[in-house]
C-alpha positions in Angstrom: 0.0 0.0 0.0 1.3 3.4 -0.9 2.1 5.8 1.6 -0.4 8.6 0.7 -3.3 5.9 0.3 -2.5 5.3 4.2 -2.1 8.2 4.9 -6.0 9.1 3.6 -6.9 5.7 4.9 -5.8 6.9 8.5 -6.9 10.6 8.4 -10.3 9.3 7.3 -10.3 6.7 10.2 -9.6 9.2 12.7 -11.7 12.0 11.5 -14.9 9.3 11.4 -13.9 8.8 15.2 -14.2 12.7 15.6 -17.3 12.8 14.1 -19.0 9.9 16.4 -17.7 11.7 19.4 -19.0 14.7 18.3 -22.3 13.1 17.3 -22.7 11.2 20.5 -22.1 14.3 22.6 -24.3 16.3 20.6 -26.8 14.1 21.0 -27.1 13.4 24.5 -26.9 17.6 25.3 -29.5 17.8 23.0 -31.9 15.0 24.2 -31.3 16.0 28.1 -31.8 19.8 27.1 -34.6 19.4 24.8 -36.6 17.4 27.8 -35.5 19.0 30.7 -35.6 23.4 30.0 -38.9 23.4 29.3 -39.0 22.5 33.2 -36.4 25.0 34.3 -38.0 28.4 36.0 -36.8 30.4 38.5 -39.4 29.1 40.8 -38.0 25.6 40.1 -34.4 26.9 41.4 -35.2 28.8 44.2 -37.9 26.6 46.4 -37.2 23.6 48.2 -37.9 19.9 47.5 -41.1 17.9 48.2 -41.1 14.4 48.6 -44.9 14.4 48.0 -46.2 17.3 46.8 -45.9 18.4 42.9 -44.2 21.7 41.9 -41.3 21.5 44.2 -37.9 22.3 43.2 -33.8 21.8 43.5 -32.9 25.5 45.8 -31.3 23.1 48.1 -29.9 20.4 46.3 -28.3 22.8 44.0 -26.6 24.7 46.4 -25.6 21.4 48.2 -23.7 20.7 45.2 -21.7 23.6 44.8 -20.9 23.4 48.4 -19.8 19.9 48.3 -17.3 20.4 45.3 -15.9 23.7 47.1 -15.1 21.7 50.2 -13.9 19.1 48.0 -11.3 21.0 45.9 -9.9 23.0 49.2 -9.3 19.5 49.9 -8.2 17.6 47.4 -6.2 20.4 45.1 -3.7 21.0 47.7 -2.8 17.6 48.1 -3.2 16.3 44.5 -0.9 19.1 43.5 1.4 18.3 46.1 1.4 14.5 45.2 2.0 15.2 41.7 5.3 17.6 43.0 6.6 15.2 45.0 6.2 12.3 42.4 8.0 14.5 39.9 10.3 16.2 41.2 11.5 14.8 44.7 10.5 10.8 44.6 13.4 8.8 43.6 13.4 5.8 41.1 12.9 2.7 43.2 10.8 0.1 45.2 8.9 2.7 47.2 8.1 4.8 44.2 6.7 1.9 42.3 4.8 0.8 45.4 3.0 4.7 45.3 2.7 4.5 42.0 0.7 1.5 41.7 -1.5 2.1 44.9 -2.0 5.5 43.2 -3.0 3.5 40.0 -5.3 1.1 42.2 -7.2 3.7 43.8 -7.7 5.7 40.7 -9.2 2.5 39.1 -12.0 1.9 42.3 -15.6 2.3 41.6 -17.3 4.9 42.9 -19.5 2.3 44.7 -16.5 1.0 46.2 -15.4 4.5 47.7 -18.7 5.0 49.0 -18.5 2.3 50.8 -15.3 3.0 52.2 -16.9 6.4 53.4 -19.7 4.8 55.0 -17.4 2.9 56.9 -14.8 5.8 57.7 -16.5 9.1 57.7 -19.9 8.0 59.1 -19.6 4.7 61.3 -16.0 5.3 62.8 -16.0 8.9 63.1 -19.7 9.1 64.4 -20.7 11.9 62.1 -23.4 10.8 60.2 -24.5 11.6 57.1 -22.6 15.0 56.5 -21.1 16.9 54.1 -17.7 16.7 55.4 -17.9 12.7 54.9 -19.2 13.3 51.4 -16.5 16.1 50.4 -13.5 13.5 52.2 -15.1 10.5 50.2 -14.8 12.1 47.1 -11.2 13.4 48.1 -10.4 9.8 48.1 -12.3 9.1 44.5 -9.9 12.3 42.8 -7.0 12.4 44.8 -5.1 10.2 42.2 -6.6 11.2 39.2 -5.5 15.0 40.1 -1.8 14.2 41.3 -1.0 11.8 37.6 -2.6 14.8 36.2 0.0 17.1 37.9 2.8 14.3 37.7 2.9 14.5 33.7 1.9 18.3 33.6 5.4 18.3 35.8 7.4 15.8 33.7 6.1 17.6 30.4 7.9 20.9 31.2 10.8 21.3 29.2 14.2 20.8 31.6 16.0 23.6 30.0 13.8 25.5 31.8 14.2 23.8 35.2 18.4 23.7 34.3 18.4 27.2 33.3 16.8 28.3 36.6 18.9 25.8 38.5 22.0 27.1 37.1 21.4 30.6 38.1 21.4 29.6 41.8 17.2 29.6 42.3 16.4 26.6 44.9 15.0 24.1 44.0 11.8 24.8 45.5 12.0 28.6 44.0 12.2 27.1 41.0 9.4 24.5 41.2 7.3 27.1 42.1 8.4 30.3 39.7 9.4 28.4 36.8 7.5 24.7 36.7 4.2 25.1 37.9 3.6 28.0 35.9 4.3 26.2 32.7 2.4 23.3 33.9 -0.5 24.9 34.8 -2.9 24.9 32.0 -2.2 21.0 32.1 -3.1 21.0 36.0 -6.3 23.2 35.5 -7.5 20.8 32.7 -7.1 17.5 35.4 -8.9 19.8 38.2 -11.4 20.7 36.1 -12.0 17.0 34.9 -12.2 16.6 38.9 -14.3 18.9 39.8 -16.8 17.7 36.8 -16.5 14.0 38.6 -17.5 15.4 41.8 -20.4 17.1 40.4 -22.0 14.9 39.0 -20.9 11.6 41.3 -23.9 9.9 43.0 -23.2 6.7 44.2 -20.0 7.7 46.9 -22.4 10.5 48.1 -25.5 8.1 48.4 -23.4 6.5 51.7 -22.2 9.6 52.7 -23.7 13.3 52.5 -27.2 10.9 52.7 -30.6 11.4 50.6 -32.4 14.2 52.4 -31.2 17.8 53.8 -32.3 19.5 56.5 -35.0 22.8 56.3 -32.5 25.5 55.3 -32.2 29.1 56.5 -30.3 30.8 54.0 -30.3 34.1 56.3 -28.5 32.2 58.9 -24.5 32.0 58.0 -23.6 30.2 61.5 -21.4 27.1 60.4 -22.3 25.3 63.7 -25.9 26.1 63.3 -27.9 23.0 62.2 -30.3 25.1 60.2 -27.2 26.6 58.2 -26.3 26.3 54.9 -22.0 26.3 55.3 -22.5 23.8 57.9 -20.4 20.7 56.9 -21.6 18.5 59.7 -25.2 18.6 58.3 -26.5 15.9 55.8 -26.7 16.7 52.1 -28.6 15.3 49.2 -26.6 16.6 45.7 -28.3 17.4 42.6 -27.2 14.1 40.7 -28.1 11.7 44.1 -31.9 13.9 43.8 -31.9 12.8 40.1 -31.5 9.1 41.1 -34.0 9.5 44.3 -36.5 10.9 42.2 -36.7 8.4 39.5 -36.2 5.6 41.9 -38.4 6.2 45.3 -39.9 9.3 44.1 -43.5 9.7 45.1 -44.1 13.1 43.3 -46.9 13.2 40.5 -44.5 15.4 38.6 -41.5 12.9 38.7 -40.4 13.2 34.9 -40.8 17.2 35.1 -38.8 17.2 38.3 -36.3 14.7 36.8 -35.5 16.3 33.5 -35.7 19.4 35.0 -33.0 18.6 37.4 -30.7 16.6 34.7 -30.8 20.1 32.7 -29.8 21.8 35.1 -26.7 19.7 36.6 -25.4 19.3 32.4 -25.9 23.2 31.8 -24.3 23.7 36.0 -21.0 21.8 34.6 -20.6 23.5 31.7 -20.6 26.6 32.9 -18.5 25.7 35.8 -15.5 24.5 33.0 -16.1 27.0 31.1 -15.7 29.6 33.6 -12.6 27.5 34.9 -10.9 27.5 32.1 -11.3 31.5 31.7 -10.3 32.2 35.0 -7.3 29.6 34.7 -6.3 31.7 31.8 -6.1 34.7 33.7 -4.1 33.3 36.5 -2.0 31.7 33.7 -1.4 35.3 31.9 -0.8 36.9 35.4 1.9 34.3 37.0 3.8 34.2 33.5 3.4 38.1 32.5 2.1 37.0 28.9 -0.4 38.7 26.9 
């Protein structure tokens, strides 16, 4: 076969795959979108849930979702970041690096089921908390801690060592340079695995099911007390998320308006994460303009 017919062989091959991607993803934005906006009013986002009346809507559950994947990037950033660091930079070649590695590699490959589980059995029973947000946000910690630190391990490694020698050879630390010189370069990289995080972790049911729970207590949104149980920001309160509402709903829901409330809700969490990327990747381009003094 002649070079140029596999070339055209391949480039058709690969834009075909392009075009199914595109045509799946297409597809299931517009099916969820086309069912579920028609449902979407501002009542429907600003009053609570009913677990028996129709016309109730996701206030709470929405906020609960925001709140959980705060918590849970304050949480997990630092220390996927700081994993991915250390496994670049500091770790040597041997035994114990290949024994972090492939635990890494393990946990990143659990089920969410499986991590629920594990929360169940650490953040609720053991600790005595409950159902809380705090177990839920910890839990999913677990579920994107190594996802976020490979992420940052090859953002690291990618860097171009010139850079790293150059700095290195004008007498900058170590450290100074991991910080003024690496990380900068690597960030776009970084932001792209956090964001891929964050998505997981708003749109993650099953750890949260065995964790921030299936119901939420009557909110007072005019009460900012974290220790108050009627609070919003407090993390020792249970929390039901927008995605574990979705499954509740179609599964034990006793609503007459179940499909309304449904699609309704799977709009909204699709449209939610879009935005949130979206608006994550503009802000990461600021920060990336401002820490390397590009235009």
């Amino acid at each position: 076969m002649k070079s140029k017919t596999a070339d055209r062989i391949a480039t058709g091959v690969f834009v075909a795959i392009a075009i199914v991607i595109i045509s799946i993803l297409v597809g299931l934005f517009s099916y969820i979108l086309v069912n579920g906006l028609k449902h979407i009013s501002w009542e429907f986002l600003t009053t609570p849930s009913s677990n028996i009346r129709a016309g109730g809507g996701i206030r709470d559950q929405l906020f609960n979702s925001f709140y959980i994947l705060l918590i849970t990037m304050i949480i997990a950033v630092p220390l996927g970041v700081g994993g991915g660091i250390y496994m670049a930079e500091y770790a040597k070649p041997g035994k114990v690096t290949d024994i972090i590695r492939s635990c890494i590699e393990v946990l990143a490959s659990l089920p969410s089921i499986v991590i629920g589980m594990f929360g169940l059995l650490m953040f609720v029973n053991v600790t005595g908390w409950g159902y809380t947000i705090l177990g839920g946000a910890l839990a999913l910690t677990v579920f994107n801690l190594p996802v976020i630190v490979r992420v940052s391990e090859d953002s690291i490694r990618a860097v171009p060592r010139d850079l790293k020698e150059a700095s290195l050879a004008l007498g900058i630390t170590h450290w100074h340079t991991i910080k003024t010189v690496i990380l900068p370069s690597a960030f776009p990289s970084i932001l792209t695995g956090v964001i891929l995080a964050a998505g997981r972790v708003f749109g993650e049911a099953a750890a949260l099911l065995f964790t921030a729970g299936l119901s939420t207590p009557r909110l007072d949104y005019t009460n900012w007390n974290p220790f108050s149980g009627q609070s919003p920001l407090n993390i020792f309160r249970p929390a039901e998320t927008l995605a574990v509402h979705i499954w509740s709903v179609n599964t034990q829901g006793l609503i007459p308006d179940v499909e309304e409330v449904s699609n309704g809700s799977a709009a909204v969490l699709v449209i939610s994460v879009l935005l949130f990327n979206l608006l994550a990747r503009w802000i990461g381009r600021l920060i990336h303009k401002k820490i390397t003094a590009t235009k």
